[in-house]
C-alpha positions in Angstrom: 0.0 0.0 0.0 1.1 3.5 -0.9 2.4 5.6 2.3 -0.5 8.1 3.1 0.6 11.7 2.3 0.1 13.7 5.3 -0.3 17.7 5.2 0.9 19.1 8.3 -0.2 22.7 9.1 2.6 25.2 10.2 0.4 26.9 12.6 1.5 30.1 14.4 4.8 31.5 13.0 5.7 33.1 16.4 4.8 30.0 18.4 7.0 26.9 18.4 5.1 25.2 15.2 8.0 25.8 13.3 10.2 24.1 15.6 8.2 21.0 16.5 8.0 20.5 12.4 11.4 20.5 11.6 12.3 17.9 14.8 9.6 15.6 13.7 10.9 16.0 10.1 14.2 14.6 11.0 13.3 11.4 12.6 13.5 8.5 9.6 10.6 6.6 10.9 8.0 9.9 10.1 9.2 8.6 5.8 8.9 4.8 6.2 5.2 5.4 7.5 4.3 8.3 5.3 4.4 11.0 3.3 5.0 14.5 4.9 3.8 17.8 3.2 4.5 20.9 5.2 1.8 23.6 4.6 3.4 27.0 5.3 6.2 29.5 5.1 10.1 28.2 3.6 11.8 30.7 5.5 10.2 30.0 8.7 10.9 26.9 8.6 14.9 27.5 7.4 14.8 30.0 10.5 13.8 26.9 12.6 16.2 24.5 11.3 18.5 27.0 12.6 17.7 27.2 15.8 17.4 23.4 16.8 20.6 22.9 14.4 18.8 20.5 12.2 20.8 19.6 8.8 17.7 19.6 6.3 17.2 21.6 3.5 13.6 23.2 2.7 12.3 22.9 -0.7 9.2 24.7 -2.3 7.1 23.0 -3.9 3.2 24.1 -5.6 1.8 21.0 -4.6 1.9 17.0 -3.5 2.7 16.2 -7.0 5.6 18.4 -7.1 7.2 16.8 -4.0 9.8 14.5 -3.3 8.8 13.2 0.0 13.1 12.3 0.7 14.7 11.8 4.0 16.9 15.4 4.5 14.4 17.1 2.1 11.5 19.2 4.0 8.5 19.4 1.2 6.6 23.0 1.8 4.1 24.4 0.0 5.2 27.7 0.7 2.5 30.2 0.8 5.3 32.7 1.7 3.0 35.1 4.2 5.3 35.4 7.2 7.6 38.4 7.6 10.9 37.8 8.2 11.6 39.7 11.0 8.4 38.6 12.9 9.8 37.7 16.5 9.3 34.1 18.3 7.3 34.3 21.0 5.0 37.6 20.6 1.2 37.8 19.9 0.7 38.9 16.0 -2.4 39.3 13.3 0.3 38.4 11.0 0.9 34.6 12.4 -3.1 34.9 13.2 -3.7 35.6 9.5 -0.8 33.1 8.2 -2.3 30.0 10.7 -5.5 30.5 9.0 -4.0 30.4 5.8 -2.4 27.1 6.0 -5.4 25.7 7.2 -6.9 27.3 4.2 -5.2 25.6 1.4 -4.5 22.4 3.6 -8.2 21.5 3.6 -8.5 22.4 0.1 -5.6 20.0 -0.8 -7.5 17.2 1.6 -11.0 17.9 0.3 -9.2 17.4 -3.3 -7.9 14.2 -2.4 -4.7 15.8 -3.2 -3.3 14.9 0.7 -4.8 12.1 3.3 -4.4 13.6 6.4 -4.0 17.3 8.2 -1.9 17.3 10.8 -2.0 20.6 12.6 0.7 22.5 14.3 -0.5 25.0 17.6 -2.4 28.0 16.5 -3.0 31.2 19.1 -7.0 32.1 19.4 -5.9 35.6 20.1 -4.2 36.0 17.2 -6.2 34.1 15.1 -9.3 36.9 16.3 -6.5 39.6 16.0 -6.5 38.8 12.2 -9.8 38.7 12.0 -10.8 35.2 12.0 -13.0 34.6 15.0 -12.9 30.5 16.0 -12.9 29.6 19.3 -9.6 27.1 17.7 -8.8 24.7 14.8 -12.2 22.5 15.7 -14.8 24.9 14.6 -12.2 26.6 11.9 -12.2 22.9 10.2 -15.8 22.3 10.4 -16.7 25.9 8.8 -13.9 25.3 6.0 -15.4 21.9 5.1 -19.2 22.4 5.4 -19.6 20.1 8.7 -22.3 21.0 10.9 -21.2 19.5 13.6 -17.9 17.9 14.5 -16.4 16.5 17.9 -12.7 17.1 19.6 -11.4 13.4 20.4 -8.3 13.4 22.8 -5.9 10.6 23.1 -3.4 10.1 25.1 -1.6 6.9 25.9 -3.7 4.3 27.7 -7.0 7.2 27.2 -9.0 8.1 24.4 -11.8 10.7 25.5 -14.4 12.4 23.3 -16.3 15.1 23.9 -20.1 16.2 23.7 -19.3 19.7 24.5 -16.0 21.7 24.3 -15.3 25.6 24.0 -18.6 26.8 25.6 -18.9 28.2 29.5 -20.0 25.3 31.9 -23.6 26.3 32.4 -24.1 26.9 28.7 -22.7 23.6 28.6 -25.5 22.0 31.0 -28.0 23.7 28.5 -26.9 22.4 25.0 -26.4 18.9 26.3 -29.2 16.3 25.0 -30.1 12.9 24.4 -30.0 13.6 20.6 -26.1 14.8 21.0 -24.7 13.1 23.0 -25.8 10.3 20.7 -24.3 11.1 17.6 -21.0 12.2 19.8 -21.1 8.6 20.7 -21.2 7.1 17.2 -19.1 9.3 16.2 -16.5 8.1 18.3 -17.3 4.6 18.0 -17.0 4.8 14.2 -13.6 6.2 14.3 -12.4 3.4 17.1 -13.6 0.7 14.1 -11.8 2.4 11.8 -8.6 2.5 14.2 -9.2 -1.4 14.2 -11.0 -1.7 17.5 -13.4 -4.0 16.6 -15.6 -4.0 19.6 -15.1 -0.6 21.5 -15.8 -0.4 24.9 -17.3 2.9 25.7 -18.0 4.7 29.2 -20.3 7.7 29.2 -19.9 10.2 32.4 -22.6 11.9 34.1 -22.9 15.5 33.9 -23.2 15.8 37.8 -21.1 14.7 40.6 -22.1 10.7 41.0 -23.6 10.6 38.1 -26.9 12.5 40.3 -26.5 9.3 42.3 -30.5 8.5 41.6 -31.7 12.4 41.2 -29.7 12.9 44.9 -27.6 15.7 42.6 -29.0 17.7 40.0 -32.5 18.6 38.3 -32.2 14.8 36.6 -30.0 15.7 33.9 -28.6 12.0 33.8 -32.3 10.7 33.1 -33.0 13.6 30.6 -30.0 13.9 28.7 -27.9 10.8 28.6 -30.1 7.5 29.9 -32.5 7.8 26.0 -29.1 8.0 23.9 -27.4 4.9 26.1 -30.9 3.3 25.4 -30.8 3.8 21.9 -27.4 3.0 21.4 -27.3 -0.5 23.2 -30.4 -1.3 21.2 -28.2 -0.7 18.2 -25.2 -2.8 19.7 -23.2 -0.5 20.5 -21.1 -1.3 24.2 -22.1 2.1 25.9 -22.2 2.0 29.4 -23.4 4.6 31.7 -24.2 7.3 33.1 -20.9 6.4 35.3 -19.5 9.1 37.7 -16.6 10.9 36.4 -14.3 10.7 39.4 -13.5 7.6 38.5 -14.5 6.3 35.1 -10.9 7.8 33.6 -9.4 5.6 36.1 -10.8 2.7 34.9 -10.6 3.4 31.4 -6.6 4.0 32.1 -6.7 0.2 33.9 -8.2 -1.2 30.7 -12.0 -1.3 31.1 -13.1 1.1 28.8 -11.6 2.4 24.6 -13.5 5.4 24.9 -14.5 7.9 27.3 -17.2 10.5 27.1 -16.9 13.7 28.2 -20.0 16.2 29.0 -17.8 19.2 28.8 -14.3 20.9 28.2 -13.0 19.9 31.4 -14.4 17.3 32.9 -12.3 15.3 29.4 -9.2 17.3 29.2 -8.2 17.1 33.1 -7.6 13.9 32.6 -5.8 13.6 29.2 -3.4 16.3 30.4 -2.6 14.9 33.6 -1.6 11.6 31.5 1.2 14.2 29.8 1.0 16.9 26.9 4.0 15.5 25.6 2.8 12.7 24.2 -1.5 14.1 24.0 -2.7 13.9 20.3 -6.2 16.0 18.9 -8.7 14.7 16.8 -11.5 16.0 14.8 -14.0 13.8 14.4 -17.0 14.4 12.2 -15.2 15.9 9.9 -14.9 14.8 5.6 -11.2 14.8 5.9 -9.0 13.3 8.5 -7.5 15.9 10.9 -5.2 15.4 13.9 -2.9 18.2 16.0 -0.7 18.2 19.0 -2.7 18.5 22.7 -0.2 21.5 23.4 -0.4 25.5 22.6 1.9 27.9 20.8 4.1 28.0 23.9 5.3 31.5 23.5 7.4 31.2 26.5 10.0 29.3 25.0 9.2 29.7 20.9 12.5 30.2 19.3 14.8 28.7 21.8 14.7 25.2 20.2 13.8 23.3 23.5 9.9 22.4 22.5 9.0 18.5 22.6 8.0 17.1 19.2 6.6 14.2 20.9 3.2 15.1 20.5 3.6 15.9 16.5 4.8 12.7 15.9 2.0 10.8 17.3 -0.2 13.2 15.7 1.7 12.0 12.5 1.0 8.6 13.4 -2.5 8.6 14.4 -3.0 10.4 11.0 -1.4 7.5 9.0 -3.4 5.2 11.3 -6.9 6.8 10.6 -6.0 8.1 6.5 -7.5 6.1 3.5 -5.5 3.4 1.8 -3.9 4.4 -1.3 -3.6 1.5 -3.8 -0.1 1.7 -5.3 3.2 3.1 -3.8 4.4 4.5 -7.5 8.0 4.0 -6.6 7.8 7.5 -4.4 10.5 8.5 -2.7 12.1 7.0 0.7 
C-alpha cells in the first residue's frame, strides 16, 4: 500500500510550530510510514532548522505532486505570508492571519484528495481573532472550511481516548446544550472512528454531567435521566457497548486500567483534566466528524520558550502517526521517494 501523504499545518509562525516541524521532520521513521507535506512559510521553517541545528534543506514545492517526500528534504508548500523579521514568542495578526491560511489551502488540498491527512501544528486564538478570524480554535475553523455542521474534539493520550459532547462553551451553557440527541451522535461518532482504528468492539464509558452521576436524582435537576439514559438506550439497542451514566471521578481511572476504549466527556474539562494529567507531551487532537481526516498536538503555541529550540515534538509525531493510522488506503506506492 502507498504511504498516506500527510499535510501538516505550520500553525502560528511566532509560536513553536515551526520548531516541532522541523524535529519531527528529521526522525526516519515519520518517511517509512508516510508521506509528509508541510503547509506553510520556507523561511520560517529555514529559521527553525536553525535554531534546533537541524541539517535539512527546505524545498518549495506548488503542490503533493511536485514533492519529493526524501529523507533530508523538508517538502513546503510555501505560501510565503510570514515576515521575516516577525519575532518568536509575541502575539501577532500576522501569524493569526498566516495559521489561517495554511489551514486554508490544507483542507483544500484534503477535500481534493490531493493529501490524506492534516496534521495541525499550535495555532493562538488571540491571534487568530486579532486577524480577523473569529474561531474559538482549529475544531470549529475545520468544520466551517469543510461544510460540517457539527464535528467532535477526540483526545488521546496513551492508555486514554476521550471524546467530547461539548468543548469551547462556558460550563452552564454547557449544561443547557447537552441532549439525548447529541450526546448520541457524539457517541457514534466516536465509536466509528475506534472501528476504523481497528478496534473491533469498543468499549465505551459515558460520564454523568453531575457529581455521581446525580447518584438517583440525589444531585442535580435529573440531567442523567433527561440527557444521557435515552441516547445509552438507543445505542445499546443498536449494539453499540455504551455504558453509563458512570461518575466521572472515577471512570478515567478505569478506562486508564483497561475497562473502557472510549471515554465521554460532557464538557471541556471534565475530558481534558484527565488527558493532560496523563502528559502533553505525548496528547494527540482529533477531529471527528469531519470529511477529511485531521489530527494536531494537545499543546499550545508555547510562546514562552518559541524560538529557543527546546519544544518536545513528541506530540507531533503521534499526531503523525494517528493520521497515517486513521487516513484512507492508497492502492499503489508508484516508486515514491524513501
Amino acid at each position: 500500500m502507498e504511504r498516506p501523504i500527510v499535510g501538516i499545518t505550520m500553525g502560528d509562525a511566532a509560536g513553536v510550530g515551526p520548531e516541532i516541524i522541523v524535529k519531527a521532520l528529521t526522525v526516519p521513521e515519520v518517511y517509512k510510514s508516510s508521506r509528509p507535506l508541510v503547509i506553510g512559510d520556507a523561511d520560517r521553517l529555514r529559521r527553525a532548522a536553525a535554531i534546533v541545528g537541524a541539517g535539512v534543506e527546505i524545498g518549495v514545492v506548488n503542490g503533493p505532486e511536485d514533492a519529493g517526500f526524501t529523507f533530508g528534504v523538508i517538502d513546503c508548500v510555501d505560501l510565503d505570508c510570514v515576515p521575516a523579521d516577525l519575532p518568536f514568542g509575541e502575539l501577532s495578526a500576522q501569524a493569526g492571519e498566516g495559521a489561517y491560511r495554511f489551514i486554508e489551502r490544507a483542507v483544500a488540498l484534503a477535500v481534493e484528495r490531493r493529501i490524506d491527512a492534516i496534521c495541525t501544528a499550535p495555532l493562538n486564538k488571540e491571534a487568530l481573532h486579532a486577524a480577523g478570524h473569529r474561531y474559538p480554535g482549529h475544531t470549529e475553523l475545520l468544520a466551517e472550511l469543510t461544510g460540517t455542521d457539527e464535528v467532535s474534539m477526540m483526545l488521546s493520550a496513551p492508555k486514554l481516548r476521550v471524546i467530547h459532547v461539548t468543548t469551547h462553551i462556558g460550563l452552564v451553557d454547557a449544561v443547557r446544550r447537552i441532549e439525548a440527541g447529541l450526546v448520541e451522535r457524539t457517541v457514534r461518532r466516536g465509536h466509528a472512528t475506534l472501528i476504523k482504528a481497528g478496534i473491533d468492539a469498543p468499549r465505551i464509558a459515558v460520564c454523568g454531567i453531575n457529581p455521581h452521576a446525580g447518584e438517583n436524582g440525589l444531585f442535580g435537576h435529573g440531567e442523567e435521566e433527561e440527557k444521557v439514559v435515552p441516547a445509552i438506550e438507543r445505542l445499546r439497542a443498536d449494539g453499540i457497548d455504551a455504558q453509563g451514566p458512570l461518575p466521572a471521578d472515577t471512570v478515567f481511572f478505569r478506562a486508564v486500567r483497561g475497562d473502557f476504549d472510549l471515554v465521554v466527556a460532557m464538557y471541556h474539562d471534565q475530558g481534558h483534566g484527565p488527558v493532560k494529567v496523563m502528559g502533553l507531551e505525548a496528547g494527540v487532537n482529533i477531529t471527528v466528524g469531519l470529511p477529511v481526516i485531521r489530527t494536531s498536538v494537545d499543546h499550545g503555541t508555547a510562546f514562552d520558550i518559541a524560538g529557543t529550540g527546546r519544544a518536545d515534538h513528541a506530540s507531533l509525531l503521534e499526531a503523525i502517526r494517528q493520521a497515517v493510522e486513521l487516513a484512507p488506503e492508497r492502492v499503489d506506492d508508484g516508486g515514491r521517494g524513501q
